[in-house]
C-alpha positions in Angstrom: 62.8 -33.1 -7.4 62.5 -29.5 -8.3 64.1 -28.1 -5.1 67.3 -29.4 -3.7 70.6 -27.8 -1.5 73.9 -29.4 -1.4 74.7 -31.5 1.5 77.3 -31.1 4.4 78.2 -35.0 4.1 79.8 -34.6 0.3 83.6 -35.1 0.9 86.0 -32.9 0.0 87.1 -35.8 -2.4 83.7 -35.8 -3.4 84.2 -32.0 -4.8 87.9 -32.8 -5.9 86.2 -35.4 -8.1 83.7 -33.1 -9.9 86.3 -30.4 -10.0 84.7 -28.3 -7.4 85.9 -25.8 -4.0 84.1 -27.0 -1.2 84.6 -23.9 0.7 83.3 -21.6 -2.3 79.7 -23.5 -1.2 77.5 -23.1 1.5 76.4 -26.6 2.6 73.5 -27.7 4.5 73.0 -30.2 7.6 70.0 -31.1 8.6 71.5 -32.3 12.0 72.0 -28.7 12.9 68.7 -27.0 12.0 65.9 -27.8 15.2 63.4 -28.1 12.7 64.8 -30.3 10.2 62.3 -33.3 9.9 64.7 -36.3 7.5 62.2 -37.9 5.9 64.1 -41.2 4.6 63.3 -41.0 1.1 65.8 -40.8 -1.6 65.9 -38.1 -4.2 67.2 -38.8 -7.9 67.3 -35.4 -10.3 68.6 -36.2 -13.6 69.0 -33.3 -16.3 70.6 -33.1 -19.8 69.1 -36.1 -20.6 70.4 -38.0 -17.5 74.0 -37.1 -18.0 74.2 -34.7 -15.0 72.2 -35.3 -12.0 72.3 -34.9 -8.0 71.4 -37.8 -5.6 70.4 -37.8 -2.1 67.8 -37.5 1.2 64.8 -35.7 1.6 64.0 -33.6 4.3 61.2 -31.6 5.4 62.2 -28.0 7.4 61.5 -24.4 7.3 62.1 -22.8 4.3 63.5 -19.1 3.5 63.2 -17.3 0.3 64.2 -13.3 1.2 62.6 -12.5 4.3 59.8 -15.2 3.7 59.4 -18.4 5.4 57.9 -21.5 4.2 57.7 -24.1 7.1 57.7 -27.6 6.9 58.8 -27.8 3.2 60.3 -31.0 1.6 63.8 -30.5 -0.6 66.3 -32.8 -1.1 69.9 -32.6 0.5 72.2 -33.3 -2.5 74.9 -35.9 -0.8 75.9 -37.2 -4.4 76.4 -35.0 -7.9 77.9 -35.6 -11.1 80.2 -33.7 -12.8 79.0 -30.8 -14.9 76.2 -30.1 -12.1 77.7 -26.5 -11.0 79.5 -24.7 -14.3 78.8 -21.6 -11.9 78.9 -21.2 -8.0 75.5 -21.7 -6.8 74.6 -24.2 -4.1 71.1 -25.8 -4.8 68.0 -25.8 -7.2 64.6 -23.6 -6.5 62.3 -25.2 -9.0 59.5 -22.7 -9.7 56.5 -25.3 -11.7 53.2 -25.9 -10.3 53.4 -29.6 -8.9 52.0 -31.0 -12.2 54.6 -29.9 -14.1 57.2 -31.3 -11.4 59.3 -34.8 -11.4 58.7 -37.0 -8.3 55.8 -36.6 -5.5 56.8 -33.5 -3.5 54.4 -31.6 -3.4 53.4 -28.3 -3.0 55.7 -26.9 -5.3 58.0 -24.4 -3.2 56.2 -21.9 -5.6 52.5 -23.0 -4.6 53.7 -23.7 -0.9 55.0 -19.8 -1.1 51.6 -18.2 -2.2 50.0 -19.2 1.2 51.9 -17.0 2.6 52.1 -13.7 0.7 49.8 -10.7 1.6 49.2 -10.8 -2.6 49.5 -13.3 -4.9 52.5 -11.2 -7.0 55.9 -11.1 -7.1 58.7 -10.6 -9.6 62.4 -11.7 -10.2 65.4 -9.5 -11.1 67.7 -11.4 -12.5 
């Protein structure tokens, strides 16, 4: 899964465990979003060779990158992470590959589903 958000349902022993603030974190919840569709598969995204990974739900809801929005756009809701996941204080992963460079069947990629909707195919990052 190339696109996932941290869940609401992690514990606060959950972040005590991996060494993490849970108020430093903005969380989602499906269960508060009227368009949030869950979608009852499980999401598994291993890195580092498997040593750190994130575990949860997938869900399918609208989307918002700046002032864009992608509707109806599956990502997984992190409701498990290892340790070593967040060395920095960011709350999710945007994965940016075509889908046949991507892990897992979710397709569009969030980069493909975005073109649909951009007056131009271009656009930049500043990092």
């Amino acid at each position: 899964m190339s696109r996932w958000v941290l869940s609401s349902s992690i514990s606060e022993d959950g972040f005590k465990a991996i060494d993490l603030e849970r108020e430093k974190h903005r969380l989602y919840d499906y269960q508060l979003s009227s368009s949030a569709e869950l979608i009852g598969q499980e999401f598994f995204a291993p890195y580092d060779e498997g040593e750190i990974w994130a575990k949860g739900r997938i869900v399918k809801d609208v989307v918002r990158v700046g002032s864009l929005d992608i509707p109806a756009l599956k990502f997984g809701v992190a409701q498990i992470i290892s340790s070593g996941v967040f060395e920095d204080d960011y709350d999710g992963i945007i994965g940016l590959a075509f889908s046949q460079y991507q892990h897992g069947t979710y397709q569009p990629s969030k980069f493909e589903a975005a073109l649909a909707y951009l007056q131009e195919p271009i656009f930049w990052f500043d990092l």
